[in-house]
N, C-alpha and C positions, 0 to 999 in steps of 0.2 A: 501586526497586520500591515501590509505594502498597500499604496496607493492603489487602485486598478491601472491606473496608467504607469506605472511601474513596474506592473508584471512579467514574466518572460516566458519562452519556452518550457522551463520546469517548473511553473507552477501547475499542478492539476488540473485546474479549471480552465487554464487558455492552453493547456497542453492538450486534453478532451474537447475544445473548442477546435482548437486546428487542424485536430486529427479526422474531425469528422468531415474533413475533405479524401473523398475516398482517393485522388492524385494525388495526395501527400500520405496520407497512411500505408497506402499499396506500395510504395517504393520503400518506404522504413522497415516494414514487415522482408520485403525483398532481401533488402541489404543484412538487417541483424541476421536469417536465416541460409541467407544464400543462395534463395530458390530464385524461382520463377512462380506468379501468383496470377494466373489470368483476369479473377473477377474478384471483388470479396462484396456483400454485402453486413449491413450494421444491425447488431440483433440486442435489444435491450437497454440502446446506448445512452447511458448514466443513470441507467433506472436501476436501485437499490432492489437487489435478490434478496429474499425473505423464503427459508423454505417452511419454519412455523413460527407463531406467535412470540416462541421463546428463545429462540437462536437470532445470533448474531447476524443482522442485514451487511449486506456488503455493497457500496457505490462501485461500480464499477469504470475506471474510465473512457477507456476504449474495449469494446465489446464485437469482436467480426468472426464471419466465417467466410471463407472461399470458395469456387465452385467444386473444391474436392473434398470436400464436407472433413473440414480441418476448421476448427474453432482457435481463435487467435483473443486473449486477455492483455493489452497491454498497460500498463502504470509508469508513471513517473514515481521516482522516489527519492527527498532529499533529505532526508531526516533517518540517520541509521537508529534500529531498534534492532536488540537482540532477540527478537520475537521472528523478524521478515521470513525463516523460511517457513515457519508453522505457518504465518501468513498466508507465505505463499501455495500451501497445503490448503489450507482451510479454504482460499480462493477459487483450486482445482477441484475439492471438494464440491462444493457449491454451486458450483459451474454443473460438472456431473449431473450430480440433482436435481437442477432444474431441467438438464435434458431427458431425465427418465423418471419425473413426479408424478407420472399418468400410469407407472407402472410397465410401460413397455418392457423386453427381452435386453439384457446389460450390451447385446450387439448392436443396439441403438447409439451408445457410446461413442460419440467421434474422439477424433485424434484431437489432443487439446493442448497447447500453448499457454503458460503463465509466465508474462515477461516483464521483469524489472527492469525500467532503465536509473539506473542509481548513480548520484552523483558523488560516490563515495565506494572506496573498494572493501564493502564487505566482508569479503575471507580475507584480504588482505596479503593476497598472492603474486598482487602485480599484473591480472590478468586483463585483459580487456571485457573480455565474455565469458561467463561459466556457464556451460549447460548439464542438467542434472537429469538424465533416467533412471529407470532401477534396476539395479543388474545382480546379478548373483557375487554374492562375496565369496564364497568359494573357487567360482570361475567365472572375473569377467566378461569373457565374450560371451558367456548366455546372457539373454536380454528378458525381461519380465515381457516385454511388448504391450502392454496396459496400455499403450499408445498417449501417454503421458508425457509433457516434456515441462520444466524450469529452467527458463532462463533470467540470471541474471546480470545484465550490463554496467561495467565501470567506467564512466568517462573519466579516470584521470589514471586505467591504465597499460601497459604496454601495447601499442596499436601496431607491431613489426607484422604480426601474423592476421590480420585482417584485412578488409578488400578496403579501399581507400574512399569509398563513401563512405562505408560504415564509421570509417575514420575522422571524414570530414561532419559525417552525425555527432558523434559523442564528442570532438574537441566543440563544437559549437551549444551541443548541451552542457558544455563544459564552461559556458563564457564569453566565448571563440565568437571573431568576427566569422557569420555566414560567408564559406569559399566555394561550394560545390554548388550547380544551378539546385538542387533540391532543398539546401538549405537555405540559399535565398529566397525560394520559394517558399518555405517554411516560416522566414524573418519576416518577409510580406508581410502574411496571412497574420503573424504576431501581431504583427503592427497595426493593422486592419482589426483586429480583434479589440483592442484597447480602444478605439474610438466605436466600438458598436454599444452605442449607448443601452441597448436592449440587451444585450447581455453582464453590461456593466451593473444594471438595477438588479438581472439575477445572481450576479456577484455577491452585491451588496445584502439582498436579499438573503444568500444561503450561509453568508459571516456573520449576519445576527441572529440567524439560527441555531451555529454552532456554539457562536460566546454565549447566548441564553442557555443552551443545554451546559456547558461549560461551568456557569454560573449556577445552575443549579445543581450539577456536580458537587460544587465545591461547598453549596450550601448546606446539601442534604451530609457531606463532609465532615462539615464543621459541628453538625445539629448533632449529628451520633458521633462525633471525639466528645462535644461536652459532655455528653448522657453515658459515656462510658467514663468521664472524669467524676462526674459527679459521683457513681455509683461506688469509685476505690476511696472517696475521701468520706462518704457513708461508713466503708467499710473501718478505716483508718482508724478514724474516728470513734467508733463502737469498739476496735480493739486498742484502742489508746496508745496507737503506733504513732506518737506525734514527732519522733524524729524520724521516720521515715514518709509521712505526708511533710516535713519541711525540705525532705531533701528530693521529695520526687516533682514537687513544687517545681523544683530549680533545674534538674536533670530529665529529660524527655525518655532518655533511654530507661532510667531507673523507673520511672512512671509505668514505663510498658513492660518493665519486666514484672514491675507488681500485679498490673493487670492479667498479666499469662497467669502470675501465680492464684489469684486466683478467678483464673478462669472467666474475665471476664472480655478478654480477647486470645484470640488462638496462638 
């Protein structure tokens, strides 16, 4: 865990911090897509989507829509998982739902944006930008038009075929001294960010909520590996398998293959 005065652009917390300057999100939004965005307003911003009791909440970072009733998701992301694009499913998903939980007609549906900016080139193509619709595999040029779109951004790669802010975005997400006025304006607002004491206590505040859940993770972890260890050396034991409780003692793997065997983990 970083100091809070050490934090940068890619952390989530002061990246949802300085986006929720709508002059600094409306030009980012611009550049990664290459439009023109007149207005955008902030809709739910970092408030955790819940659509029941039992599903997976989701924090959302940046949360916008525009006056052309286009819904815009943006995330930082610096940690690659082989999970991100279900992520990014489930995120477009949930998005959805919240806008049609009242039961409205699915032409309620706006057009919707889920956009990674990742410090790490995921597919691993070299690309700067990947964008993902869904199109027919038989023939390309039909389009699903679900009005669905995934984007995911590489700051570290090839920036020949993009507009040169976007450029001087991601090399600065990337490290990079701020060179374009927007991302000094962005470095600002960083910087500014790290002395607001009030957001620093909610910093601090929402790390020891996660290392408590964290810790209780690992507790609740550690409680049920014992109570499934105890339960093979019951068994071991009763079948007088004493060389194989001395070698599962020593070997983790062997331990867990005893336990599948009998069925006391899957």
């Amino acid at each position: 865990m970083k100091k809070y005065e050490e934090l940068d652009i890619t952390d989530p917390f002061i990246f949802a911090k300085v986006m929720s300057e709508k002059e600094l999100c409306k030009p980012l939004l611009e550049n990664i897509l290459n439009i023109k965005i007149r207005d955008i307003v902030y809709v739910d911003y970092e408030e955790t989507i819940q659509m029941t009791a039992k599903s997976k909440g989701i924090r959302l970072d940046i949360y916008v829509e525009d006056d052309d009733n286009t819904v815009f998701n943006l995330e930082m992301q610096t940690t690659t998982y082989k999970e991100l694009p279900k992520r990014s499913r489930y995120y477009q998903g949930i998005i959805d739902l919240n806008m049609i939980e009242k039961g409205e007609s699915y032409d309620i549906l706006k057009e919707s944006y889920v956009i990674f900016i990742c410090t790490f080139d995921f597919f691993e193509k070299g690309r700067s930008v990947y964008e993902f619709e869904n199109v027919c595999l038989e023939d390309s040029e039909i389009k699903l038009n679900d009005g669905t779109h995934k984007i995911f951004l590489n700051t570290k790669g090839d920036k020949s075929d993009i507009n040169e802010e976007l450029k001087s975005l991601l090399e600065y997400f990337d490290g990079s001294e701020p060179e374009s006025e927007l991302t000094r304006r962005i470095d600002i607002k960083v910087i500014a960010a790290r002395k607001n004491e009030r957001w620093r206590r909610e910093y601090m505040s929402l790390q020891m909520e996660m290392n408590l859940k964290y810790r209780e993770g690992l507790k609740d972890g550690e409680e049920k590996g014992q109570e499934n260890t105890n339960k093979l050396i019951k068994i071991l034991l009763k079948e007088k398998r004493y060389d194989d409780l001395e070698k599962s003692a020593q070997d983790i793997e062997y331990q867990n293959k005893l336990m599948k065997e009998y069925k006391i983990i899957d």
